[in-house]
C-alpha positions as CSV (number, residue, x, y, z in Angstrom):
1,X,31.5,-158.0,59.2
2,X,28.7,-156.0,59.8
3,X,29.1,-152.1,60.9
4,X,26.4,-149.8,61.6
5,X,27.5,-145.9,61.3
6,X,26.0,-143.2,63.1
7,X,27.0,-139.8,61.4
8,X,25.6,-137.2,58.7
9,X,25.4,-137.3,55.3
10,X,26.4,-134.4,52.8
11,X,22.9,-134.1,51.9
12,X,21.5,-130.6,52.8
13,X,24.8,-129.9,54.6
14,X,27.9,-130.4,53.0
15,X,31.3,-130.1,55.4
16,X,33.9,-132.3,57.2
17,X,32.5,-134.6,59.2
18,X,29.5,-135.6,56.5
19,X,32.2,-135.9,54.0
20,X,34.2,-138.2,56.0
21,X,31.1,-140.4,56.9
22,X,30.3,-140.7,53.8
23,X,33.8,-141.4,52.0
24,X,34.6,-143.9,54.7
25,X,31.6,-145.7,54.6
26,X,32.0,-146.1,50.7
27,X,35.9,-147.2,51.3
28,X,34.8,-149.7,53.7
29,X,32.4,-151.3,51.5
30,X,35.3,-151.5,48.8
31,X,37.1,-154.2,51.3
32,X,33.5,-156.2,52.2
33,X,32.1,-154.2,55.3
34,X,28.7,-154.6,55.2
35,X,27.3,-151.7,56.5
36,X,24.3,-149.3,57.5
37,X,24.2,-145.9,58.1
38,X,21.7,-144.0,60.5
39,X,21.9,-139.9,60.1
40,X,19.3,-137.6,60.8
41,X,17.8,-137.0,57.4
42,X,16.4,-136.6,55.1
43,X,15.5,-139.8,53.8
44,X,18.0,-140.7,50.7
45,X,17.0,-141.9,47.8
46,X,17.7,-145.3,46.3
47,X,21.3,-145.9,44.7
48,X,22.5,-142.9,46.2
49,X,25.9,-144.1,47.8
50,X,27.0,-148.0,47.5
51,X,26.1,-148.5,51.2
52,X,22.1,-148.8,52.8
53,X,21.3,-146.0,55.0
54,X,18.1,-145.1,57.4
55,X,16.3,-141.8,58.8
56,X,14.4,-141.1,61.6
57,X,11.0,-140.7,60.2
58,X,10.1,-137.4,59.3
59,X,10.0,-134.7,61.4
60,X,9.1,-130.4,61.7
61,X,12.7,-129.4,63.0
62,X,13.7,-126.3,63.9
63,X,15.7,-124.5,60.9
64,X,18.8,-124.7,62.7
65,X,20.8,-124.0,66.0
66,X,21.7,-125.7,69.1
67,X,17.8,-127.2,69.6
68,X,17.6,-128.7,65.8
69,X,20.9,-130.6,66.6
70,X,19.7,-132.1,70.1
71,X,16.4,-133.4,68.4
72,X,18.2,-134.7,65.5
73,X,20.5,-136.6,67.7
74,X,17.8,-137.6,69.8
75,X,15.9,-139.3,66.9
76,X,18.7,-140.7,65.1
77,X,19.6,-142.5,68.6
78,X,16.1,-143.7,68.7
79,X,16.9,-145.2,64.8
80,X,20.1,-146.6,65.7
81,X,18.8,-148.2,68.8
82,X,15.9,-150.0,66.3
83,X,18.6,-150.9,64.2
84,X,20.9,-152.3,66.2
85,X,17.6,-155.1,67.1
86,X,17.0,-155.1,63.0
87,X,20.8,-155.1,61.6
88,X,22.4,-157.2,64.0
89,X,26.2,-155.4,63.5
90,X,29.1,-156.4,65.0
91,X,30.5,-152.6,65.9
92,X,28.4,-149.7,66.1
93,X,30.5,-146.7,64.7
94,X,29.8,-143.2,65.8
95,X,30.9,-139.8,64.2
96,X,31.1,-137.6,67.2
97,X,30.8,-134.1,65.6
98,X,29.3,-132.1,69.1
99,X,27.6,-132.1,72.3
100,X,24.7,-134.0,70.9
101,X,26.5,-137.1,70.3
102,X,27.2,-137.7,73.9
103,X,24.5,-138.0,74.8
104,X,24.1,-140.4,72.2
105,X,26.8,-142.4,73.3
106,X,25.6,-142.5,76.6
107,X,21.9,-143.9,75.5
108,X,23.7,-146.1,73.3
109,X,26.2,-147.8,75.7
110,X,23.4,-148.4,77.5
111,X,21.2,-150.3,75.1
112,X,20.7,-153.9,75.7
113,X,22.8,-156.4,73.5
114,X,24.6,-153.1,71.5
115,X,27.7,-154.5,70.5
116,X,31.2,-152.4,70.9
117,X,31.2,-149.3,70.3
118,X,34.3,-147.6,68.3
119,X,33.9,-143.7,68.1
120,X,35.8,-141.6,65.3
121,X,36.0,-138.1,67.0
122,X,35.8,-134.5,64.6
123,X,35.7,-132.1,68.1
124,X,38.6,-130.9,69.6
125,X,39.6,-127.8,71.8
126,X,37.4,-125.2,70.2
127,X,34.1,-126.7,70.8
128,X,32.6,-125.2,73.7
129,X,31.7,-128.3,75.6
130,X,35.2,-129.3,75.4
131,X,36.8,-126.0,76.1
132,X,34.8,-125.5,79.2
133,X,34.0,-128.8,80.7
134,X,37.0,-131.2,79.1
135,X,36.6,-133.8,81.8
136,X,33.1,-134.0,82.3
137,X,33.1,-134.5,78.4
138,X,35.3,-137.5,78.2
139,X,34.5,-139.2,81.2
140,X,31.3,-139.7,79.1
141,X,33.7,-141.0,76.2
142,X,34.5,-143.8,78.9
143,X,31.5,-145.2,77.7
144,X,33.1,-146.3,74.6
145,X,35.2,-149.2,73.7
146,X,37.6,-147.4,71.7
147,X,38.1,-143.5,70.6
148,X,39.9,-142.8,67.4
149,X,41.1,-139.2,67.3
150,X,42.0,-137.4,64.3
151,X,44.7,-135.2,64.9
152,X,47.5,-135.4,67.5
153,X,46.1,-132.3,69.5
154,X,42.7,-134.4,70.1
155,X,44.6,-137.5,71.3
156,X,47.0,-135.3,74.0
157,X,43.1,-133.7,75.0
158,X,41.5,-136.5,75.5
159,X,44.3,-138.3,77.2
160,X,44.9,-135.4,79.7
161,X,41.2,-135.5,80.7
162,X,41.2,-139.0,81.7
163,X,40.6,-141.3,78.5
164,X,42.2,-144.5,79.3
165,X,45.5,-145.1,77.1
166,X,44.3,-148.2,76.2
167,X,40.9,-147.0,74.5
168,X,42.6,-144.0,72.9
169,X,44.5,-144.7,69.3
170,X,45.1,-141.3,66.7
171,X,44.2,-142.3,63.0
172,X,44.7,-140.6,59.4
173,X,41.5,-138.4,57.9
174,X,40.4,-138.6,54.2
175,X,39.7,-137.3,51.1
176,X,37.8,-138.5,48.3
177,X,40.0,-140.0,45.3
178,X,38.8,-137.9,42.6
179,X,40.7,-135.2,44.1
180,X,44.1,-136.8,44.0
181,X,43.4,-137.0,39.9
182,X,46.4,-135.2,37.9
183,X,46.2,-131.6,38.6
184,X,48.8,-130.7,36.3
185,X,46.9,-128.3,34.0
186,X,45.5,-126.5,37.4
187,X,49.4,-125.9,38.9
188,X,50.3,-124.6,34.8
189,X,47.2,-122.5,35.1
190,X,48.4,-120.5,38.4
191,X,52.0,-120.3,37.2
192,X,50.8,-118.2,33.9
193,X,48.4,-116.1,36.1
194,X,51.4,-115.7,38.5
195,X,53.7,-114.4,35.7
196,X,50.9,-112.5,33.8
197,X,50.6,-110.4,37.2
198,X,46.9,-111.0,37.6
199,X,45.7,-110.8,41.2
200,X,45.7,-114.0,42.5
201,X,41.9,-115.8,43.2
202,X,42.0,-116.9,46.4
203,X,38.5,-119.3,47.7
204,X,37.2,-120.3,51.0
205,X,34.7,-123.5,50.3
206,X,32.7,-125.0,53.1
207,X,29.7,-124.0,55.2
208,X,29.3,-120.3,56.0
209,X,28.6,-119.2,59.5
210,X,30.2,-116.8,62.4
211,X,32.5,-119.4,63.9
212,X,34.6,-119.5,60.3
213,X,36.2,-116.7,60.2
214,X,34.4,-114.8,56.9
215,X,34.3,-111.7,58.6
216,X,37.9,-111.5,59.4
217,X,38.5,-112.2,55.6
218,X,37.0,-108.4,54.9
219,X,38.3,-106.9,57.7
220,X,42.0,-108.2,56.4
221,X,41.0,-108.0,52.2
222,X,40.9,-104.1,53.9
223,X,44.1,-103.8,55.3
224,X,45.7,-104.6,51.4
225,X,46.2,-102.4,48.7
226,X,43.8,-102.8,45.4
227,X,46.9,-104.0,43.5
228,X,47.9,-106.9,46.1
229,X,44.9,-107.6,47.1
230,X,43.4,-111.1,45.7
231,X,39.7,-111.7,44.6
232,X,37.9,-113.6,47.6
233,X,34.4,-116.3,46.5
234,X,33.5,-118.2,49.5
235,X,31.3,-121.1,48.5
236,X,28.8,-122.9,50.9
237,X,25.9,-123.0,52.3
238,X,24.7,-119.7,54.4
239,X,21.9,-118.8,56.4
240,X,20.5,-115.5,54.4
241,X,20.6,-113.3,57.7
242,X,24.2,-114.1,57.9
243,X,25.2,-113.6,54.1
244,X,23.4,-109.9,54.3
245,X,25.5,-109.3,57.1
246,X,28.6,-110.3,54.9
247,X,27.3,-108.3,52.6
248,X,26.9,-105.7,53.6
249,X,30.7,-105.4,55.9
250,X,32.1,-105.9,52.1
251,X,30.4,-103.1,50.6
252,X,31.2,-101.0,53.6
253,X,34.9,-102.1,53.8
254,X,34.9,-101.0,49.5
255,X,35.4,-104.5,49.0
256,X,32.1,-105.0,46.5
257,X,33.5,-106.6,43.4
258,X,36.9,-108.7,45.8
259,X,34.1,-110.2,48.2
260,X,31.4,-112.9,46.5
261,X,29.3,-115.2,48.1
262,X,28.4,-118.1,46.1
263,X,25.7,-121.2,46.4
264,X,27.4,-124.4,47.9
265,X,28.1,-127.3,45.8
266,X,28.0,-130.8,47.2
267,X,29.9,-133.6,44.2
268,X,33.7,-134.1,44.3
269,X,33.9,-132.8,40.7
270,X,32.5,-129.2,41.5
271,X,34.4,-128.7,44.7
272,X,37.8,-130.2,42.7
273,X,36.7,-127.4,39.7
274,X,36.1,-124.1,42.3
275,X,40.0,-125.5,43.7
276,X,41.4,-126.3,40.2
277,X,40.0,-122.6,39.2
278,X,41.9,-120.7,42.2
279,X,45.2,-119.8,43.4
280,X,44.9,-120.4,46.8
281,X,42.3,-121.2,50.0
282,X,41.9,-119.2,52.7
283,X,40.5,-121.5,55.7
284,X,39.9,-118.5,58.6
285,X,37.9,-120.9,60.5
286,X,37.9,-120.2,64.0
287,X,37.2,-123.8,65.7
288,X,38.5,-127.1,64.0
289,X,39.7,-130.1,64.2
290,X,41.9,-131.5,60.8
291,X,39.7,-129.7,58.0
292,X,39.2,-132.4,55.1
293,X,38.8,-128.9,52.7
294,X,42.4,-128.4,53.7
295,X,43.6,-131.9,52.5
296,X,41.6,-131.7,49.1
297,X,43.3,-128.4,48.4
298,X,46.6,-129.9,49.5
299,X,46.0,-132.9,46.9
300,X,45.3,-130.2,44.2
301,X,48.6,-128.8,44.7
302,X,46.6,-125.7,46.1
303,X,48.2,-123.1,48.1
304,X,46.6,-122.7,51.7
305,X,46.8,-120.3,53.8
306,X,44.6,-121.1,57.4
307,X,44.5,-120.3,60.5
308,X,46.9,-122.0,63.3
309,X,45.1,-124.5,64.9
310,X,46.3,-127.6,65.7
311,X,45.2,-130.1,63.8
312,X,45.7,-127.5,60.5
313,X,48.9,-126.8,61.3
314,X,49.8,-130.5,61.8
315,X,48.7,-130.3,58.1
316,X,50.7,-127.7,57.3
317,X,53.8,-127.8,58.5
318,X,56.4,-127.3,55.5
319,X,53.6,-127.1,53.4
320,X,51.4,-123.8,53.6
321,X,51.0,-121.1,55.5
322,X,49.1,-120.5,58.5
323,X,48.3,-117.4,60.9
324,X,47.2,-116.8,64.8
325,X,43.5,-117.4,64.9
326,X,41.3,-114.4,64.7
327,X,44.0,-112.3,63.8
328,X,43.1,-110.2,60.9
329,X,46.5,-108.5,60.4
330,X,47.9,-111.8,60.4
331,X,45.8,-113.1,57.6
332,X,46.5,-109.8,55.9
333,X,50.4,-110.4,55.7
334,X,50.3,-113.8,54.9
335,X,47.8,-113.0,52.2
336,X,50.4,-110.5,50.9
337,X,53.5,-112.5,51.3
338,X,51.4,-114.6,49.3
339,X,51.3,-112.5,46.6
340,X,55.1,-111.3,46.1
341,X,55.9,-115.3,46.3
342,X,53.3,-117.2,44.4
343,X,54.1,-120.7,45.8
344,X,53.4,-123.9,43.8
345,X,51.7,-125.9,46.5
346,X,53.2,-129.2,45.1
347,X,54.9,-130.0,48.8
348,X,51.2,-129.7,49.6
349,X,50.3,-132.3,47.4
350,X,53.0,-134.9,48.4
351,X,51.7,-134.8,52.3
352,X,48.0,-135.1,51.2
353,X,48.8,-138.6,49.2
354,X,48.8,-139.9,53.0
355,X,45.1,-139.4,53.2
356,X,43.5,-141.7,51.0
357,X,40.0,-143.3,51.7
358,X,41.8,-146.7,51.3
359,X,44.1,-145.8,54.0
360,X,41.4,-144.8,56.0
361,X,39.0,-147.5,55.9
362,X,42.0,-150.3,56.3
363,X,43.5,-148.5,59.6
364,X,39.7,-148.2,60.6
365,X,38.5,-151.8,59.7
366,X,41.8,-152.7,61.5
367,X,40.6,-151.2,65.1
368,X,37.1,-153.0,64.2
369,X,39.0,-156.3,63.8
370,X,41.4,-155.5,67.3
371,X,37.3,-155.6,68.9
372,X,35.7,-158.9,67.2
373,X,38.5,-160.8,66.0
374,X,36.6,-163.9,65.4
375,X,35.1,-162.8,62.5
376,X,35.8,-164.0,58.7
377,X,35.0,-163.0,55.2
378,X,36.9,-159.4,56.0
379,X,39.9,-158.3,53.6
């Protein structure tokens, strides 16, 4: 079988959905997918994943916002378009991560001789193109042969707005499997700190911008007294505008030496270290669908505490805590219920086991196989 992915790679950004492109791709390959993968760039070099990948050519793109991600979408349409003539796959799978990728679909669905589409969606409520114009949205997901969802909150969205049942199937996320490694030494670590009375090191890791929640992470570190309040590092990527701004609210709020910013890390073994090294994550994010930096604390035996959307709390549920979106008094008792408690985060680890990349690719390859059952030479 031959599958050609349209998604992001965690090359200059690392977060969810590029994770989970990635990760997938490399689990599908394990069970004889052959596969390509078209993302916007840049190009990446030989022997960099086990799977063959292609870039747009290169390009002057704006350094970020709304217009870089139309013209990257735009161009790695145009790619996937060439390769569905060159590659010859039998699906075309698409990682549907915003507005953008509508639009994709749409040119897509519309190619001549593209082959059926199957679309793995990472948007949910939050995004604004859902929030405000659900219907409109989906009717455009009509284009697609099948939509797999990725949290139950999704599916009931996208059902409600007039996805046809039949097209519409909910499926497990992933993790990589370095992080469900023994983590024995990490959970011994916290229980010593937790004993010795040290302040508990609590970590946010993924990108860094206004719509997760950073700033209601000072504004609740604030609301706690020096002795209960934990030591905050968010690592990720940042725009340097945005970090001075971060900053800055820290050093106003007192909060100079419990707020740090750090540079983003991209391999399984750092991000598994900065989670090994803490005693909890705080995920404030404000729009989300089922965060994978949740699950890879989870398998760590890793405390979480995260705000109460859906698709976390769906995570969650008996194992973490969670808090009403944008509520910093919220996050400020649950970060201090946190510290009289000290949980071990093992019930954590025992729901996260479900999320394997094995898992993953073989309910994915499956809904390939529902669409071209003819083929052979598949496990």
């Amino acid at each position: 079988m031959r599958v050609l992915t349209i998604g992001r790679l965690p090359l200059n950004e690392v977060g969810g959905l590029p994770l989970y492109t990635a990760n997938l791709a490399a689990a599908l390959g394990e069970l004889g997918v052959e596969q390509l993968v078209v993302h916007p760039g840049p190009d990446v070099p030989a022997g960099s994943y086990p799977f063959a990948t292609r870039a747009p050519l290169p390009r002057t793109w704006p350094e970020r916002g709304r217009l870089r991600s139309f013209r990257e979408a735009f161009a790695a349409g145009a790619e996937a378009r060439r390769a569905i003539a060159d590659f010859a796959p039998d699906v075309v799978h698409l990682q549907y991560g915003g507005a953008m990728d509508l639009a994709l679909l749409s040119k897509l669905a519309r190619t001549a001789g593209v082959p059926p589409i199957v679309v793995t969606a990472h948007c949910g409520r939050a995004w604004a193109h859902l929030g405000r114009f659900p219907r409109a949205s989906v009717k455009v997901l009509r284009a697609a042969d099948r939509v797999l969802a990725i949290s139950a909150d999704q599916r009931e969205l996208f059902a409600s707005s007039g996805l046809p049942g039949e097209r519409l199937f909910q499926i497990g996320s992933l993790v990589e499997s370095e992080f469900f490694a023994t983590c024995n030494e990490a959970v011994a670590t916290r229980a010593y700190r937790a004993t010795s009375g040290e302040r508990p090191r609590a970590v946010y890791l993924g990108r860094i911008a206004p719509e997760k929640g950073l700033e209601l992470v000072i504004t609740a570190l604030a609301q706690l007294p020096a002795e209960a309040r934990p030591t905050f590092t968010a690592t990720g990527p940042v725009a340097p505008e945005y970090a001075t701004l971060l900053q800055d609210q820290a050093k106003s709020a007192g909060l100079e030496s419990d707020f740090q910013l750090a540079p983003p890390v991209s391999s399984p073994d750092d991000r598994r270290a900065i989670l090994d090294s803490a005693d909890l994550l705080v995920h404030p994010t404000l729009s989300d669908v089922k965060p994978l930096v949740v699950i890879e604390a989870m398998a760590r035996a890793l405390p979480v505490i995260a705000s109460a959307l859906p698709g976390t709390v769906e995570l969650l549920e008996g194992a973490g805590a969670s808090f009403p979106v944008g509520d910093a008094a919220g996050l400020a008792a649950a970060l201090a219920s946190f510290h009289i408690e000290r949980p071990t985060g093992l019930a954590g680890r025992a729901v996260a086991e479900a999320y394997t990349p094995a898992a993953a690719a073989a309910e994915t390859l499956a809904h390939f196989r529902e669409l071209v059952p003819n083929l052979r030479g598949v496990a």
